[in-house]
C-alpha positions in Angstrom: -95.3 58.3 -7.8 -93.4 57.8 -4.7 -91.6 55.0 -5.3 -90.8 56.2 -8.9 -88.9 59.1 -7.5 -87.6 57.2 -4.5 -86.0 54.9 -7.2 -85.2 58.3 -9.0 -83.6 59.5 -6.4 -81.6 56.2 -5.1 -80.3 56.0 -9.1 -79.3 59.8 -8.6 -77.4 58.6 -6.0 -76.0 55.7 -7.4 -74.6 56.8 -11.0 -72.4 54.2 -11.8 -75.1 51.2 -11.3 -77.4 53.2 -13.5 -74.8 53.0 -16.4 -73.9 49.6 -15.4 -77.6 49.2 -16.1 -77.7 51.6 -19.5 -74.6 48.8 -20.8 -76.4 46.1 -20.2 -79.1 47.0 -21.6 -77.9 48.6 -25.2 -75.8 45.1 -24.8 -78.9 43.1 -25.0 -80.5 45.1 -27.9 -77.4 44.6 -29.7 -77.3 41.0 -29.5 -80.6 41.1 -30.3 -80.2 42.8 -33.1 -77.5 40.5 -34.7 -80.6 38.2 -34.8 -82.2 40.2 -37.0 -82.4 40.6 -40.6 -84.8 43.4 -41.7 -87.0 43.0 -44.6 -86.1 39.4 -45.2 -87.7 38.8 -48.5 -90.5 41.2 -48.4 -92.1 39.8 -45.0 -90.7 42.4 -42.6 -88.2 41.6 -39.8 -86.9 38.3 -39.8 -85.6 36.3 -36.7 -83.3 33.9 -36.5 -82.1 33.9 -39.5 -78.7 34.7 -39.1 -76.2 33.9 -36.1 -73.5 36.8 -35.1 -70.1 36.0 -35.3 -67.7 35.1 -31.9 -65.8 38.2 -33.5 -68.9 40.0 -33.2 -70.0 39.2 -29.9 -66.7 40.0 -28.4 -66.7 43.7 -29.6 -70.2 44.2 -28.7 -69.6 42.9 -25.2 -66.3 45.2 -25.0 -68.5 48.4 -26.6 -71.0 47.8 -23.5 -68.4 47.4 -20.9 -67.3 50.4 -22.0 -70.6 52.3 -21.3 -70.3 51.7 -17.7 -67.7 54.8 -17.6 -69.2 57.0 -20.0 -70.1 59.8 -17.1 -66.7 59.5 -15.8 -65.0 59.6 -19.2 -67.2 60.2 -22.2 -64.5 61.0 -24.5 -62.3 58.1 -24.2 -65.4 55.6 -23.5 -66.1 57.6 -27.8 -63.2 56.5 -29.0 -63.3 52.7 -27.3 -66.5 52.1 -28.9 -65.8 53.9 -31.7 -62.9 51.7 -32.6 -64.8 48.2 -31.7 -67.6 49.9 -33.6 -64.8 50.3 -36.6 -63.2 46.9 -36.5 -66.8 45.1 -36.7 -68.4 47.1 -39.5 -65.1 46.6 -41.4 -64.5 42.5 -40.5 -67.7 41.3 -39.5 -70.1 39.6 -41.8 -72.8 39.3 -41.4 -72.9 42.8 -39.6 -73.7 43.4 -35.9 -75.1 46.6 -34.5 -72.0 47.2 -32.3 -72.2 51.0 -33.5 -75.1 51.6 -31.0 -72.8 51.7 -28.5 -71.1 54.1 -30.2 -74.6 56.1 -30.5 -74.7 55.9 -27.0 -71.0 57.3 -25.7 -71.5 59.8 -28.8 -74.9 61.4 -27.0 -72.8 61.1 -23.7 -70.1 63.6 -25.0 -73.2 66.0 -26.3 -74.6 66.0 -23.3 -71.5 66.6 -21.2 -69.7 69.3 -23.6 -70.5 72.1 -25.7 -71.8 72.7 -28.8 -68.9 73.4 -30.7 -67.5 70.2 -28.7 -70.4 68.1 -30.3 -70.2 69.2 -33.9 -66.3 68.6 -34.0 -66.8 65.3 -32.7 -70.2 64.5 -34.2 -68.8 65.4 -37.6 -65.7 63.0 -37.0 -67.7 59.8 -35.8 -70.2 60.3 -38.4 -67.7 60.5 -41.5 -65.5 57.5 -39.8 -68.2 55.1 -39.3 -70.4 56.0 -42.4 -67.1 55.7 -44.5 -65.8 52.8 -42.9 -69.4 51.0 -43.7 -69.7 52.0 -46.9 -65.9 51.4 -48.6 -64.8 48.7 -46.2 -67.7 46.5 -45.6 -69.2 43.8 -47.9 -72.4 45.6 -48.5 -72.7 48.2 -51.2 -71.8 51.4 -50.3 -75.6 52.6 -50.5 -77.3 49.8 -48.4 -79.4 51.1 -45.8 -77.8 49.6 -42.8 -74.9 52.2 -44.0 -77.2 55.0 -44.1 -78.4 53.9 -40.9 -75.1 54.0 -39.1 -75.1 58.2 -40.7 -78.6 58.8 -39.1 -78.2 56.8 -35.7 -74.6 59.2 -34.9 -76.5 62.4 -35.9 -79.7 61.5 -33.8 -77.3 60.8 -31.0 -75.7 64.1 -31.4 -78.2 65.6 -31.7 -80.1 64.0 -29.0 -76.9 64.7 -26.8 -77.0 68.4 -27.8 -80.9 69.0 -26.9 -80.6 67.5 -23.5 -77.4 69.7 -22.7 -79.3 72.9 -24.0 -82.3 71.6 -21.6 -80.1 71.3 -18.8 -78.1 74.9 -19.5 -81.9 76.5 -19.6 -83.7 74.5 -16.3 -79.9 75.6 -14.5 -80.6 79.5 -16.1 -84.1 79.4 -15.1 -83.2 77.9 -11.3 -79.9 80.6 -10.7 -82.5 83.1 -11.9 -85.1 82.3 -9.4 -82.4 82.1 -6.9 -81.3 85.2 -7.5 -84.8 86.9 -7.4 -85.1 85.3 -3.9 -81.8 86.8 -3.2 -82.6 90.3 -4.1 -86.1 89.8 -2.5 -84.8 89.5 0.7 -82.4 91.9 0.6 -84.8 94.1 -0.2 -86.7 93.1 2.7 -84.1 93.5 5.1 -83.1 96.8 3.7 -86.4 98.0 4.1 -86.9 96.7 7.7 -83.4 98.5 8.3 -84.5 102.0 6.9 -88.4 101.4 9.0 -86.0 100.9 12.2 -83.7 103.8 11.5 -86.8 105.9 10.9 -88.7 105.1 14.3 -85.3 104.9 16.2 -85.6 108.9 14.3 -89.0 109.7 15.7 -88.4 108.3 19.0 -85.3 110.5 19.9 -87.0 113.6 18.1 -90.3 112.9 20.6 -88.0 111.7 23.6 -85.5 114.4 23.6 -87.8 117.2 22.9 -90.8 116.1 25.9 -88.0 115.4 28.4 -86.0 118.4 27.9 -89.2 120.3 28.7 -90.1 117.9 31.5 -86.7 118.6 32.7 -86.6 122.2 32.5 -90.4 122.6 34.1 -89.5 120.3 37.4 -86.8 122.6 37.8 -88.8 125.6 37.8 -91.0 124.1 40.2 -88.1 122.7 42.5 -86.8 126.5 42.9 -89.9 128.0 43.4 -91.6 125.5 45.4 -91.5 127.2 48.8 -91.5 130.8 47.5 -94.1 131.1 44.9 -96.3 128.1 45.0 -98.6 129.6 42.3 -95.3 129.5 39.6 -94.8 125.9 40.9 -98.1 124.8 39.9 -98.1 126.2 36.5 -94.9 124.2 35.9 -95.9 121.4 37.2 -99.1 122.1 34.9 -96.6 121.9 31.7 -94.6 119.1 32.8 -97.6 117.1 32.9 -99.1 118.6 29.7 -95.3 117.6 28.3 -96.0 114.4 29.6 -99.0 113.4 27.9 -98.0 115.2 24.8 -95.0 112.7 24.6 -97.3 109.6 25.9 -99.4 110.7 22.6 -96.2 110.6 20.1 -95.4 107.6 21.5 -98.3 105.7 21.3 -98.9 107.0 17.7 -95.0 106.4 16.6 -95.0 102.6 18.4 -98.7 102.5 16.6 -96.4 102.4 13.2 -94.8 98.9 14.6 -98.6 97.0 14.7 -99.8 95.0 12.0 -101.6 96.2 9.3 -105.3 95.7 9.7 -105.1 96.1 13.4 -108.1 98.3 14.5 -106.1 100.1 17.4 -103.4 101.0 15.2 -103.6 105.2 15.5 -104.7 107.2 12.4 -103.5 110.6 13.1 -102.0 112.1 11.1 -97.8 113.1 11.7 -97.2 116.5 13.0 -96.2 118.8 10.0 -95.6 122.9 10.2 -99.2 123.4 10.8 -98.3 122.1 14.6 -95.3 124.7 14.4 -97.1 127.6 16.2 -97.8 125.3 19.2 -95.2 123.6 19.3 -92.6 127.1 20.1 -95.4 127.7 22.6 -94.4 125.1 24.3 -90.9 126.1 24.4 -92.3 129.2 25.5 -93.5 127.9 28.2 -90.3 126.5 29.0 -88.7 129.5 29.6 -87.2 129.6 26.0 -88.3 132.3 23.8 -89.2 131.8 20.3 -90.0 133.9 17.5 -91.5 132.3 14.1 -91.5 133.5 11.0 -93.1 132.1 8.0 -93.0 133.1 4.2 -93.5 129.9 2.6 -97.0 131.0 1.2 -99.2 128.3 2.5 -96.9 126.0 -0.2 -98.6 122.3 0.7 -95.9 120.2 1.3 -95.6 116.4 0.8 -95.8 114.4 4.0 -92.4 113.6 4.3 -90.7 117.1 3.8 -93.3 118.7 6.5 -92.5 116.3 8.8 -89.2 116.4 8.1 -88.9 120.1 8.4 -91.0 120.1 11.8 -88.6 117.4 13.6 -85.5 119.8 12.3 -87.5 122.8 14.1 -88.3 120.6 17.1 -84.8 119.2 17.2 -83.0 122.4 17.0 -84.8 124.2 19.5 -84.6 121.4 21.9 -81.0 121.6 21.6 -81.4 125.3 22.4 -83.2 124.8 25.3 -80.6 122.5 26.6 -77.0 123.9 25.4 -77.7 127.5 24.4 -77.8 128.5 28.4 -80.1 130.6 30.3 -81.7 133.9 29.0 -81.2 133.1 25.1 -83.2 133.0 22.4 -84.3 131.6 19.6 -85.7 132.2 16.1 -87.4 130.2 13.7 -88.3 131.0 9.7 -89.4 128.9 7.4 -89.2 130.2 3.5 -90.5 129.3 0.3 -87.5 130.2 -2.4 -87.9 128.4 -5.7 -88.5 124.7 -5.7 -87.3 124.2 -1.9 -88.0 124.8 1.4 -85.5 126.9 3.6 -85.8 126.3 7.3 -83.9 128.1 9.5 -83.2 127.9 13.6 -81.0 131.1 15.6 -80.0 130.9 18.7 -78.0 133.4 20.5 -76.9 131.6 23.8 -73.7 131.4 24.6 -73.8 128.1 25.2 -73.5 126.8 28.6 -73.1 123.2 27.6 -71.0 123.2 24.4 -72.4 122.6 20.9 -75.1 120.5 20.3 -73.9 117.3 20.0 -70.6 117.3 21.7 -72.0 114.7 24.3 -72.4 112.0 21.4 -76.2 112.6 20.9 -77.8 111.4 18.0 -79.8 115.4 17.5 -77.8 116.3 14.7 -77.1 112.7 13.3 -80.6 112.3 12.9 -81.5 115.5 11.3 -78.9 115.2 8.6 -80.4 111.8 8.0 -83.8 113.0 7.2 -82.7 115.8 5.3 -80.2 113.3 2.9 -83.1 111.1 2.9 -84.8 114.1 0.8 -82.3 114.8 -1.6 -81.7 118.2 0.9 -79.2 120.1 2.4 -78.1 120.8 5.9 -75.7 123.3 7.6 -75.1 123.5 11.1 -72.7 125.3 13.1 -72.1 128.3 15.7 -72.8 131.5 14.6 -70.6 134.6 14.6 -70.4 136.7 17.7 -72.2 134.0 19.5 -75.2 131.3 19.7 -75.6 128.2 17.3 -77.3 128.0 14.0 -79.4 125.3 12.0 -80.0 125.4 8.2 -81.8 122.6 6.3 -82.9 123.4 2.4 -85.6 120.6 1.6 -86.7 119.8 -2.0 -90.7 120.3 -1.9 -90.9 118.0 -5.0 -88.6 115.4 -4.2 -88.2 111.7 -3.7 -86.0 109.7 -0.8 -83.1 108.4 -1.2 -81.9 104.3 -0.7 -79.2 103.8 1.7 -76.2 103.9 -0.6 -77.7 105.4 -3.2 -75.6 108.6 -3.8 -77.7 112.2 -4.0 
């Protein structure tokens, strides 16, 4: 098998010895065949009975030369060997089977063009040579070898035809495949893109929302160090409560990156709005204070919209606790109206670092993500008379969204 497609492969390459090889042999068959007389006298084939003309052998040596640049030229290498073809079933006799080189150049242009192509020309060497054997030669116009020359150029056609229509189908079949491969990886790589953009999400909503606390408590404890050593305990108490909280989101949102399968991979489940009273307690604790307000009716939510709407709470009031200044508050309510899920955040600093997300954070950017992702909505902005406000209106039957894919 090897060395059949090695020599496949080296004829591939080498197109014009394989033709070179195709001429000579269709010449041999057609000097063998002037040989021939079929059905001499009842006893079959006869050999030798008969000797081809010099005439003869001259065109079918100039119909097989031709063959050699049928690829490069099929219709022209046609009409060569349609014309030697011509001149020896007209002048020749006995006849020679020069038309099988004709056959062959026919199939050539079949193979090469297209259909309508083929029939035109088909239909034109058939009627030519078929005519010119049976009015111009010195058999009777119904002898077989006449009706032979009609089927040989339709079973070349034809033959030519079939193999093109093979070729156009294997070619459909392999763009197709490609194709699927194609979108298969792009839908790989938009999938590992959106995984990324979700983590990158989670991490920031964690990171942000531990350290601000972290940040807030070590304060506390710096000031009041010296002066109340009780107060500076307890802060220190919540900073390192802050810090294991965030250690444990961590571990669980980098969890998401092991394979599937793997044993240590966490199995917690996301924090939803059932996390959302302790989660303002530990703003609370920070110094920030929060008031909650639920009338969502213990609706169940589907994974993604309760985590969504927890990381817009836990986003917002980080924010708070870092822009909206010293002695504000906040306020958080969560509603049930209609088919959505309204979540609100008030604050009524005054805002003692600018709005959130002047600095270039990525607070905002990520909570309008999440809530696009949804099919939701999402308002932000200061509020009048003072402090900064956060609106988000989540579908609670719903379905994401593919990046590009408009809402």
């Amino acid at each position: 098998m090897r060395t059949i497609e090695r020599a496949r492969c080296g004829l591939r390459a080498h197109p014009l010895a394989l033709d070179a090889a195709i001429a000579a042999g269709v010449l041999v068959c057609m000097v063998a065949g002037s040989f021939v007389v079929p059905g001499g006298g009842g006893r079959g084939i006869s050999w030798g009975v008969r000797t081809p003309a010099p005439l003869s052998l001259l065109l079918m040596l100039l119909g097989a030369a031709a063959l050699v640049f049928r690829r490069r030229a099929p219709k022209a290498v046609l009409a060569v060997t349609g014309a030697v073809s011509l001149a020896e079933l007209v002048t020749a006799d006995p006849r020679a089977p020069v038309a099988m080189s004709a056959v062959i150049a026919l199939f050539t242009v079949a193979a090469a063009t297209d259909r309508t192509t083929t029939v035109r020309v088909g239909l034109l060497t058939m009627i030519v040579l078929t005519g010119a054997a049976m009015l111009g030669g010195s058999l009777p116009w119904y002898a077989q070898e006449n009706l032979g020359v009609l089927a040989w150029t339709g079973i070349g056609a034809t033959a030519g035809d079939a193999v093109r229509s093979r070729r156009a189908v294997v070619q459909a079949i392999r763009e197709r495949a490609e194709r699927a491969e194609r979108t298969r990886e792009e839908e790989a790589r938009r999938r590992v893109a959106e995984e990324r953009l979700r983590i990158a999400r989670d991490l920031h909503d964690v990171v942000a929302h531990h350290i601000a606390l972290v940040n807030v408590q070590a304060g506390v404890a710096a000031h009041v160090m010296d002066r109340r050593p009780d107060q500076a305990k307890e802060a220190l108490a919540h900073v390192r409560e802050a810090s294991r909280s965030a250690l444990n989101e961590l571990r669980a949102t980098v969890g998401l990156l092991r394979q599937s399968g793997d044993p240590e991979a966490p199995t917690e489940p996301a924090p939803g709005l059932s996390r959302l009273d302790d989660l303002a307690g530990t703003f609370r604790s920070a110094g920030l204070p929060v008031q909650v307000a639920r009338a969502d009716d213990g609706t169940a939510l589907p994974a993604a919209v309760d985590l969504a709407a927890y990381r817009i709470i836990q986003e917002a009031l980080t924010n708070a606790q870092k822009h909206a200044g010293p002695n504000a508050r906040a306020e958080v309510s969560v509603v049930r109206v209609g088919p959505n899920i309204e979540v609100t955040v008030l604050d009524d600093g005054p805002g003692a670092d600018g709005e959130p997300g002047a600095g270039g954070g990525h607070g905002l950017l990520g909570m309008r993500e999440r809530v696009t992702a949804l099919r939701g909505t999402l308002t932000t902005g200061p509020r009048y008379g003072g402090g900064y406000r956060v609106h988000a209106i989540l579908p609670v039957e719903t379905r994401t969204t593919a990046p590009g894919e408009t809402a």
